[in-house]
C-alpha positions in Angstrom: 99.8 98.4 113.4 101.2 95.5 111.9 104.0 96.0 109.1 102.7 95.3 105.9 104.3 92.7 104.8 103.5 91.3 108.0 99.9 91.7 107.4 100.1 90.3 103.9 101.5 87.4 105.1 99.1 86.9 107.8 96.3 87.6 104.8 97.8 84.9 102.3 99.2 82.2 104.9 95.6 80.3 105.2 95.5 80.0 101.5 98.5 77.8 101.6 96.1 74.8 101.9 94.8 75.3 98.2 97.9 74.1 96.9 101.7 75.0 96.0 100.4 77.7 93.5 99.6 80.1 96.3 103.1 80.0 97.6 104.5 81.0 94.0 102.2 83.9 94.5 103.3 84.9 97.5 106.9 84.3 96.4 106.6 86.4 93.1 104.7 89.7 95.3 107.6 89.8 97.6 110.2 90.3 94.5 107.8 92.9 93.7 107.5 94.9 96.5 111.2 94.8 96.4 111.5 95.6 92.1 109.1 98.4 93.5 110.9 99.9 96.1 113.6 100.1 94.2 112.4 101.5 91.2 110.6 104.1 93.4 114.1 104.5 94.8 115.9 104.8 91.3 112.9 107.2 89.8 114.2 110.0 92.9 111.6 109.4 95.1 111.7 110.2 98.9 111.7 107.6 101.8 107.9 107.5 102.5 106.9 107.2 98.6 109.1 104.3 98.4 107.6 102.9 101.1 104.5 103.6 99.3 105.4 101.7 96.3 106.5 98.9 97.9 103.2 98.5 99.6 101.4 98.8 95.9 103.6 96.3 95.1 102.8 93.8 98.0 99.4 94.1 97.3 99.4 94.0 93.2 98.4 90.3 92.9 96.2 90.1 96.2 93.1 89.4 94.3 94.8 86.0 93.1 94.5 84.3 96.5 90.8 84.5 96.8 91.2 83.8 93.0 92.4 80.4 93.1 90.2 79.3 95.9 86.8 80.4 93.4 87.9 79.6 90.3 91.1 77.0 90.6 92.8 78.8 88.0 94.9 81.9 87.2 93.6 82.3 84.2 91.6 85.7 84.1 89.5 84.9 80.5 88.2 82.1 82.9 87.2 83.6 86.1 87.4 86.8 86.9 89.7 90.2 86.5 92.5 90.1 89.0 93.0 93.0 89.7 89.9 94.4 89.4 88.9 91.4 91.9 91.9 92.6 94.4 90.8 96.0 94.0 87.4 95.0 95.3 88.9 92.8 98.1 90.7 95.1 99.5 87.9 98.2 99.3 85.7 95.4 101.3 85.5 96.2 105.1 88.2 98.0 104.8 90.6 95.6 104.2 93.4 97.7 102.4 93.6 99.7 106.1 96.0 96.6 107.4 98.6 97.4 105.1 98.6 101.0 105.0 96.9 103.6 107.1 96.9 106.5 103.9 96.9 106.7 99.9 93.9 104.4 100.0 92.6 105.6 96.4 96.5 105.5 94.9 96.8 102.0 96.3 93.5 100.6 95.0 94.3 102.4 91.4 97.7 100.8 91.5 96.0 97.2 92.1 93.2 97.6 90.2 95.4 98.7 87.1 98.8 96.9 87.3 97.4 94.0 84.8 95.6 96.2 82.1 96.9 96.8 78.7 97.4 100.7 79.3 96.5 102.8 82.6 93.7 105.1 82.0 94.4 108.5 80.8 92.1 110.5 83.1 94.5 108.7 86.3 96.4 112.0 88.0 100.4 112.0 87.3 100.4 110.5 90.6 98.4 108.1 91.1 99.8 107.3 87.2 103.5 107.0 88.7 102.6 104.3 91.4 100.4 102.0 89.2 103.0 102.4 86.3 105.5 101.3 88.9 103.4 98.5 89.9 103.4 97.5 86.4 106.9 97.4 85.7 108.0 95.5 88.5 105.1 93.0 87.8 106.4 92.8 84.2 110.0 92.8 85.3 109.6 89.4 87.6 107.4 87.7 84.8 110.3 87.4 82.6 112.1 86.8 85.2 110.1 83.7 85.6 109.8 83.0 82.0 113.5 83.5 82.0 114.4 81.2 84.7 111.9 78.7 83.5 109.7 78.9 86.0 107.4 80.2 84.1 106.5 78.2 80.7 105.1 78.3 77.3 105.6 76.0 74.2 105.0 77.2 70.6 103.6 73.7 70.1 105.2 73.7 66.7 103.3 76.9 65.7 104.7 80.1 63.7 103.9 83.8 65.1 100.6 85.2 63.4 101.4 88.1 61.1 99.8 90.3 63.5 101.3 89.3 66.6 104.7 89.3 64.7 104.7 92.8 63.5 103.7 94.3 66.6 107.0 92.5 68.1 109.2 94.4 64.8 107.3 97.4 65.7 107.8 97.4 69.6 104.1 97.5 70.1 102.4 95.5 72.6 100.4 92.8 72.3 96.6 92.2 73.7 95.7 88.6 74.7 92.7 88.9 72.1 95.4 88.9 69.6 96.5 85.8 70.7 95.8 83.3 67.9 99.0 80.7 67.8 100.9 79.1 70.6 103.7 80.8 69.5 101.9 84.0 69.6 101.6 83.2 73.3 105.1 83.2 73.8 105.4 86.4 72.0 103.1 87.6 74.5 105.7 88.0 77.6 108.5 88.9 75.1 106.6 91.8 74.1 106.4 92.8 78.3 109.4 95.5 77.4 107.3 97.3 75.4 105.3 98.4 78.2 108.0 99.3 80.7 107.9 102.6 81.5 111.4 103.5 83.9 114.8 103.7 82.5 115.4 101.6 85.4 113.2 99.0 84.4 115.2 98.6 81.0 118.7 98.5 83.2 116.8 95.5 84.9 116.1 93.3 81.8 119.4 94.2 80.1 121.5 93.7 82.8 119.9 90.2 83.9 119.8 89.0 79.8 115.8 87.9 80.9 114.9 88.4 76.4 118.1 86.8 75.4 117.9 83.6 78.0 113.4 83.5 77.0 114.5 82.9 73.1 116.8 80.7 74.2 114.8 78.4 76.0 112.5 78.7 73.1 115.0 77.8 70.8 116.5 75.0 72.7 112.7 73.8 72.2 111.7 74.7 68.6 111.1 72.3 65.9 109.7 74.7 63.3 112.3 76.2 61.7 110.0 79.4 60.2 109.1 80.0 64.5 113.1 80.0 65.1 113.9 82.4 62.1 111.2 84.8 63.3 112.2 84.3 66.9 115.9 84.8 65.9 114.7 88.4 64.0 112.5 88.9 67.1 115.9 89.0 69.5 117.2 91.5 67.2 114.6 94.3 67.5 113.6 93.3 70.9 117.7 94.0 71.8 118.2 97.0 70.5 114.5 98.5 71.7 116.6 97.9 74.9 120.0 99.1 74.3 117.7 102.5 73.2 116.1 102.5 76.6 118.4 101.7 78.3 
């Protein structure tokens, strides 16, 4: 049997020929698998678990290959569920057996839940553990991205709705049918730390600055002076949710 990230590659190679979007796919599941592992690692668990996660990992965002080629967009509100869709891909003929020849259920759950706003509550404590790790190393490499500018939203000269800004002072998430601003869009990944679930995952974010270099960037682009107040009063809430946490 092929390793698995062997067999991932061989899986996401012919999609190359869609365009350079597939290759920052592929790029951003191999940091996962690797933020997985290691959390998996950090959280106390044995060799072949964190082998385990680092296979959920590898195969969180598989549903975005085939993805791209429908739809020609990332964009879930206009085509399809990605992780449901990866879920489904990988249940089909058996797929998901290339990469692992066990934990076929644990895996799928992991896929099919990394993106969702919460995991379900009827999910076992295991199955819970790998799909939160899957979502925290997602999360973690997202601002990553957003931090590094690879990843990019403008506020367009917009404010933070009300809504949207509260649940930032309150450490709540934020659901993408809240969404009503630009800005509120870039509220949207700062508000990724609320749903981290390791200690480990905090250490991650703190340690790299990834909330402190975001505003920045924002900042550095800002116009409206109301957006960089509340993003400045954002920072300070968001910092010391993870100096808590951490």
């Amino acid at each position: 049997m092929l390793s698995a990230e062997r067999a991932f590659i061989n899986y996401s190679n012919p999609y190359k020929r869609y365009g350079e979007n597939i290759q920052l796919k592929t790029d951003h599941t191999l940091r996962v698998k690797a933020l997985c592992a290691d959390l998996a690692e950090k959280t106390g668990a044995n060799q072949q678990d964190t082998k385990l996660a680092g296979i959920c990992g590898l195969l969180h965002d598989i549903g975005r290959f085939e993805q791209w080629k429908r739809y020609n967009t990332y964009d879930d509100a206009k085509s399809a569920d990605h992780g449901d869709l990866g879920a489904e891909i990988l249940a089909e003929d058996n797929l998901i057996g290339q990469f692992s020849e066990s934990d076929h259920p644990l895996i799928l759950n992991a896929v099919r839940y990394h993106n969702k706003y919460e995991v379900p509550a009827g999910l076992c404590e295991r199955d819970r553990y790998f799909a939160n790790l899957t979502r925290d190393a997602d999360k973690i490499d997202i601002l990553f991205l957003y931090a590094s500018r690879r990843l990019t939203k403008s506020s367009g000269g917009s404010v933070l709705s009300d809504p949207v800004y509260h649940a930032l002072l309150d450490h709540k998430g934020i659901r993408k049918q809240d969404v009503r601003t630009k800005a509120d869009r870039v509220a949207l990944y700062l508000a990724l730390v609320f749903g981290l679930n390791f200690r480990r995952s905090f250490e991650i974010i703190r340690q790299n600055d990834y909330i402190n270099k975001a505003i920045d960037i924002q900042l550095d682009e800002a116009a409206n002076e109301a957006f960089r107040e509340q993003l400045e009063t954002a920072r300070t809430h968001l910092n010391r949710y993870l100096a808590e946490k951490s």
